[in-house]
C-alpha positions in Angstrom: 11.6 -2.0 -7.5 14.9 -2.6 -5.3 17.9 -0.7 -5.4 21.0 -0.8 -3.3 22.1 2.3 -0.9 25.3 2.6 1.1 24.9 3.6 4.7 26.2 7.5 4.7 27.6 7.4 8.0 30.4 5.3 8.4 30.8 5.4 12.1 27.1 3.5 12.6 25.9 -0.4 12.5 23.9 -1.0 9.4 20.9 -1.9 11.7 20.6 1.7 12.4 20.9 2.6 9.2 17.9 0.5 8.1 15.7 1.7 10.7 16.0 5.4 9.8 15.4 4.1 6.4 12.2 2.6 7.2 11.5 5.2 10.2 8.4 7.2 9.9 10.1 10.5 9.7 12.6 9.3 6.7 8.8 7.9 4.4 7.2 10.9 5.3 10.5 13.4 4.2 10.5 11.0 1.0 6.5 11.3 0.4 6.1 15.4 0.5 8.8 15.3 -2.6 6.3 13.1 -4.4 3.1 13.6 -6.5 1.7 10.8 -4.8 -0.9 13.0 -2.5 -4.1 12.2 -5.0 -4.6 8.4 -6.1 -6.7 7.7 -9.4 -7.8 4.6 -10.4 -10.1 3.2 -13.0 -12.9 1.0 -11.9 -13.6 -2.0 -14.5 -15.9 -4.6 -14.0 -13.6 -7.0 -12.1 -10.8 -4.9 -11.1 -10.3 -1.3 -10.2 -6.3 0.0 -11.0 -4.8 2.5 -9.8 -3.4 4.8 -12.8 -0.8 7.3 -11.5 0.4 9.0 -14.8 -1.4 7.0 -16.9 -4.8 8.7 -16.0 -6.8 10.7 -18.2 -7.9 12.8 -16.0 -6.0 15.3 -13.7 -6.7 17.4 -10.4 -4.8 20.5 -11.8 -5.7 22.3 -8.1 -8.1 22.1 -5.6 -8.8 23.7 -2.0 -10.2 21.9 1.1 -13.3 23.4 2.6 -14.0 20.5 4.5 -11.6 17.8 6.1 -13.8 15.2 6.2 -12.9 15.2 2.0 -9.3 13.8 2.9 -8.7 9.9 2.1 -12.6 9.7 0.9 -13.0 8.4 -2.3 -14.6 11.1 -5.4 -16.1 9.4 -7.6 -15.8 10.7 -11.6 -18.0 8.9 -14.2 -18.4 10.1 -17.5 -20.8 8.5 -20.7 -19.5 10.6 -23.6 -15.6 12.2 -22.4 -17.0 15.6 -22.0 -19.3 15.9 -19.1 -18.6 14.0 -16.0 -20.7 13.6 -12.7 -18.8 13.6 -9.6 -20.4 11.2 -6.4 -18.8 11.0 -3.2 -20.3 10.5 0.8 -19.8 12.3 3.8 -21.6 10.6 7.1 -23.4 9.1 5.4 -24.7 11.5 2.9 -24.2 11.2 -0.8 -23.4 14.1 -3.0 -23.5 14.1 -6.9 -22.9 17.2 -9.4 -22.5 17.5 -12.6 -19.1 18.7 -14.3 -17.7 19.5 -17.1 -13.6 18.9 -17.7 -11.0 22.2 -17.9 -13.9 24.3 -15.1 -13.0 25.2 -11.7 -15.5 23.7 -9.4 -17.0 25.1 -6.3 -18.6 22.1 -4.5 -19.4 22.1 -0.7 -16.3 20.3 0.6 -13.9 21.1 -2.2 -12.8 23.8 -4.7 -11.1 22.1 -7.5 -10.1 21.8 -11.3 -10.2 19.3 -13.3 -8.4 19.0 -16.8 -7.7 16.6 -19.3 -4.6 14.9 -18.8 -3.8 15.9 -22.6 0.2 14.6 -22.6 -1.3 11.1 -21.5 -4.7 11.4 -23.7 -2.2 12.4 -26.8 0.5 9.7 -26.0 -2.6 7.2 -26.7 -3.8 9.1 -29.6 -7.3 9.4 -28.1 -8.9 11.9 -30.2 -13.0 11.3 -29.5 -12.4 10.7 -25.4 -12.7 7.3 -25.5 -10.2 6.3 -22.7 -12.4 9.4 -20.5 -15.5 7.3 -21.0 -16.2 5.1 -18.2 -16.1 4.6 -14.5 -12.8 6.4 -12.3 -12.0 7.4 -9.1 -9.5 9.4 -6.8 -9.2 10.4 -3.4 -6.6 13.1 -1.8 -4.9 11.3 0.8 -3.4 12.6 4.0 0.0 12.5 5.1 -0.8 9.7 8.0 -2.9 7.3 5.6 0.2 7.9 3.0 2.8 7.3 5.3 1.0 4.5 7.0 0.5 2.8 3.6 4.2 2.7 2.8 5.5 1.8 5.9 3.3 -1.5 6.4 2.7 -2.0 2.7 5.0 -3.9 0.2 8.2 -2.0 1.6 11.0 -3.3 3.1 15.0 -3.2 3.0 17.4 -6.0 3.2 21.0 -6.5 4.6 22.5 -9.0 1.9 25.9 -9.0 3.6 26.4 -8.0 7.6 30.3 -7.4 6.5 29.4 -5.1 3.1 28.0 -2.3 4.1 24.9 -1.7 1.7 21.4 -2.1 2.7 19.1 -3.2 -0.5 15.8 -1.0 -0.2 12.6 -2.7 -1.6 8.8 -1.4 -2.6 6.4 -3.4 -4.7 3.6 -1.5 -5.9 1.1 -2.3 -9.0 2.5 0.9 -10.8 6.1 -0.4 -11.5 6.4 3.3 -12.3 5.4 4.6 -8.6 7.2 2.0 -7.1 10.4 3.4 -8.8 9.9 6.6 -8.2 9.2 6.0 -4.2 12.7 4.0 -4.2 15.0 6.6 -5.9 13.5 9.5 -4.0 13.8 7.9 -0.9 17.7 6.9 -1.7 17.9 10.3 -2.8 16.4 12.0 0.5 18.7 9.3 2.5 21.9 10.5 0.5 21.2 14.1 0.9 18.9 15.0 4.1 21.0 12.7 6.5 
């Protein structure tokens, strides 16, 4: 996704203008704005994709009891749309329970819920749980792994003209969707936070 910003202070080159917009503190201002802090992806039998809002399952809220949770992946698989089990390891030691959607869950590193991500489910018209059957997983990132990702990862901006003032702001993601919304709010933090 690319779109085109106009430096907001007149007085500067356009060189510093691009590195604020690609300066740690200006992805990191952009990322707390987004829902981007818990990835989901679903795991197929040649390619895992990452879902954003086209997941069927959501982490309504959850509480960290244990750091070592952050930017580990969970594990959800589920046989029937209904029940799920729930695998993930900590140094080395592999925990497994078994869930059921809509519950708050107590485990030993996390407190979280779990729902149905009915506006998605009834979008697709998935009345038995089909697209809830299957192999997913998610992790709740950090700030540092988030920030890291988008500053070395498929993000970049691009002077088109040294005597036009506009720097063109680039991030390709697999979700066309999360790519966009990444751009805008990051044009829209530039604009308004500088």
């Amino acid at each position: 996704y690319l779109i085109d910003i106009e430096p907001q202070r007149a007085n500067n080159k356009t060189a510093n203008e691009v590195a604020l917009l690609e300066s740690e503190l200006m992805i990191k201002k952009t990322l707390v704005k987004l829902d981007f802090d818990i990835t989901y992806f679903r795991i197929g039998n040649f390619v895992t994709s990452e879902l954003y809002h086209r997941s069927p399952f959501m982490i309504k809220s959850y509480h960290i009891l244990d750091s070592t949770i952050v930017d580990n992946p969970i594990f959800l698989e589920s046989e029937n749309g209904k029940s799920f089990k729930l695998i993930y390891t900590i140094k080395g030691i592999n925990f497994s329970y078994e869930c059921g959607f809509n519950k708050k869950l107590n485990l030993k590193h996390i407190e979280l819920e779990i729902k149905k991500n009915n506006k998605y489910l009834d979008a697709k018209r998935n009345i038995d749980g089909n697209l809830l059957k299957g192999k997913f997983k998610f992790q709740i990132n950090s700030m540092e792994v988030l920030s890291n990702n988008f500053s070395l990862k498929n993000f970049y901006t691009i002077v088109k003209n040294k005597d036009v003032d506009v720097v063109s702001v680039c991030y390709i993601d697999e979700v066309p969707e999360k790519a966009q919304a990444f751009v805008n709010t990051l044009a829209d933090t530039y604009i308004n936070d500088v």
